[in-house]
C-alpha positions in Angstrom: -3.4 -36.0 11.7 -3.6 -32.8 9.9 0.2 -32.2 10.7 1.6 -34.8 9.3 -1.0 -36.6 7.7 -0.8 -40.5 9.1 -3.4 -41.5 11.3 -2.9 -42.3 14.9 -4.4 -44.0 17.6 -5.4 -41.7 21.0 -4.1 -44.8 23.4 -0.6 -44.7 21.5 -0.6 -40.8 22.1 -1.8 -40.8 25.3 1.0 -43.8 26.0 3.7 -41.8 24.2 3.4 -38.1 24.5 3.7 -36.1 27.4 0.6 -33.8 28.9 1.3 -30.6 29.9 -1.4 -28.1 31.3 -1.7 -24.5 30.4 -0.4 -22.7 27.5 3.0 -21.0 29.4 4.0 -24.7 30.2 3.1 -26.3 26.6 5.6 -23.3 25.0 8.4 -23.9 27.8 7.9 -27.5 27.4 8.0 -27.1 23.6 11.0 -25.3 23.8 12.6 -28.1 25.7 12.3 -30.6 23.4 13.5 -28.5 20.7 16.6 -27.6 21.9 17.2 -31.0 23.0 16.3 -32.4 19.4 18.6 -30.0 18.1 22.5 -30.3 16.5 24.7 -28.1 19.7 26.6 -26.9 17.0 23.7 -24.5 16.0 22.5 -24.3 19.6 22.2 -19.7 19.9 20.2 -17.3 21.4 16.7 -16.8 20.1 17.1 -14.9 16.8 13.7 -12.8 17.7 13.7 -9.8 19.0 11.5 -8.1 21.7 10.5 -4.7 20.1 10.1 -1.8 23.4 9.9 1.7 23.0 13.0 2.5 23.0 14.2 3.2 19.5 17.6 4.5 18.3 17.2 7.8 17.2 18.1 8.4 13.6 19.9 11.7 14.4 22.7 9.7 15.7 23.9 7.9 12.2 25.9 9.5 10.4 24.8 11.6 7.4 26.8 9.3 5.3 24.7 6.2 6.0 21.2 7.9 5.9 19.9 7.7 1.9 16.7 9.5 1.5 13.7 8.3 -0.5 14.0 10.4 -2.8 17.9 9.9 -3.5 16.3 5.6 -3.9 14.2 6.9 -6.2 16.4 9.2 -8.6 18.6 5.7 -9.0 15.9 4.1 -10.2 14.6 6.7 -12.5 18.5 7.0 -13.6 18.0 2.9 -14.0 14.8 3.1 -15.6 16.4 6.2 -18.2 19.1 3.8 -19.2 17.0 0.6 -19.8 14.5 2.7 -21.3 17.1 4.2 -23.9 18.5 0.9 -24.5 14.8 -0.4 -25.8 14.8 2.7 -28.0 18.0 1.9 -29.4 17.2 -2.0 -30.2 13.8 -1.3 -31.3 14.7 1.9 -33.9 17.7 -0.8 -35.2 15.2 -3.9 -35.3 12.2 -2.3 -36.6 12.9 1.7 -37.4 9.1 2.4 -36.9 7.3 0.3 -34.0 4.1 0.5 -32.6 2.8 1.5 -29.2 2.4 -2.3 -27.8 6.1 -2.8 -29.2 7.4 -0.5 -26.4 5.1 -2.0 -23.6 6.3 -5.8 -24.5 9.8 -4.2 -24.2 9.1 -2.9 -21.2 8.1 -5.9 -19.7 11.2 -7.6 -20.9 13.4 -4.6 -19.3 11.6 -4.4 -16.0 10.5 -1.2 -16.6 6.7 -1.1 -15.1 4.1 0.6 -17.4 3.3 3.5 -15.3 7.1 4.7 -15.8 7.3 3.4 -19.4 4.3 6.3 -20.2 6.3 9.1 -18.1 9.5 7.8 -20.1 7.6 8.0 -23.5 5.8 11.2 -22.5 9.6 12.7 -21.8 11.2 11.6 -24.7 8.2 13.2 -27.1 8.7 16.5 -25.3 12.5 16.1 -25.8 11.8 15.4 -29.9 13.5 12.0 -29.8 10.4 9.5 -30.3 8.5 10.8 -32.6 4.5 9.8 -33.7 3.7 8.9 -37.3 0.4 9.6 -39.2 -0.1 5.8 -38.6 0.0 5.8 -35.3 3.9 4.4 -35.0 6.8 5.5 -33.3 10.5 6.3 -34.5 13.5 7.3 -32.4 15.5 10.3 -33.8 18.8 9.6 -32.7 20.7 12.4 -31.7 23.6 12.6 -34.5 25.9 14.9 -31.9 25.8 13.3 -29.1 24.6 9.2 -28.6 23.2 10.2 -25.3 19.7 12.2 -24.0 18.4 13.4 -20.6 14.6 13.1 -19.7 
């Protein structure tokens, strides 16, 4: 039986089971013997839910409910900014100078997905706080006035 894997006999089906013709009657009877099998306790309505035209107009919720893409988005970039900064900080106090695959192991262990880790680092060069050396190494120039940057 590819259901449940034993192997049965067509007599003992045939003996046991119950034949229904046409696909309308095998869901109803289905059905049947579901709710039957089941506890009463969690006996409900059917949790799915018939889709029709009729949709609920988002004019009608209230301005305070609706969040825009593009307010989702600045919250993660804000996220993003503040994880990113804390790699910065850890890496400058671990290492001082670090390497390019440094920041994208960090990354990885922050959550921060490469394609914003190279907008990040592209921000924070044009800002002057990560800095290129002659080797090919970063350093973080920490801002002496205030602990804190904007991208």
């Amino acid at each position: 039986c590819l259901r449940c894997g034993r192997t049965h006999q067509v007599k003992d089906i045939l003996s046991l089971g119950e034949i229904v013709y046409g696909m309308t009657a095998a869901v109803d009877t289905v059905k049947q013997k579901q709710s039957e099998l089941s506890v009463p306790e969690f006996r409900s309505e059917s949790d799915f839910v018939v889709a029709t035209n009729n949709f609920k107009d988002r004019a009608t919720e209230p301005k305070s409910k609706r969040i825009t893409l593009s307010e989702k988005n600045n919250d993660e970039d804000k996220s993003y900014e503040v994880k990113f900064k804390e790699m910065l900080l850890k890496l400058s106090n671990l290492y001082g100078k670090f390497p390019m695959y440094m920041l994208k192991i960090m990354a990885e262990n922050y959550g921060i997905p490469t394609s914003k880790l190279t907008e990040l680092v592209r921000g924070s060069k044009k800002a002057g706080l990560l800095t290129v050396s002659k080797d090919e190494n970063y350093y973080y120039k920490l801002n002496k006035k205030r602990l804190s940057f904007t991208l």
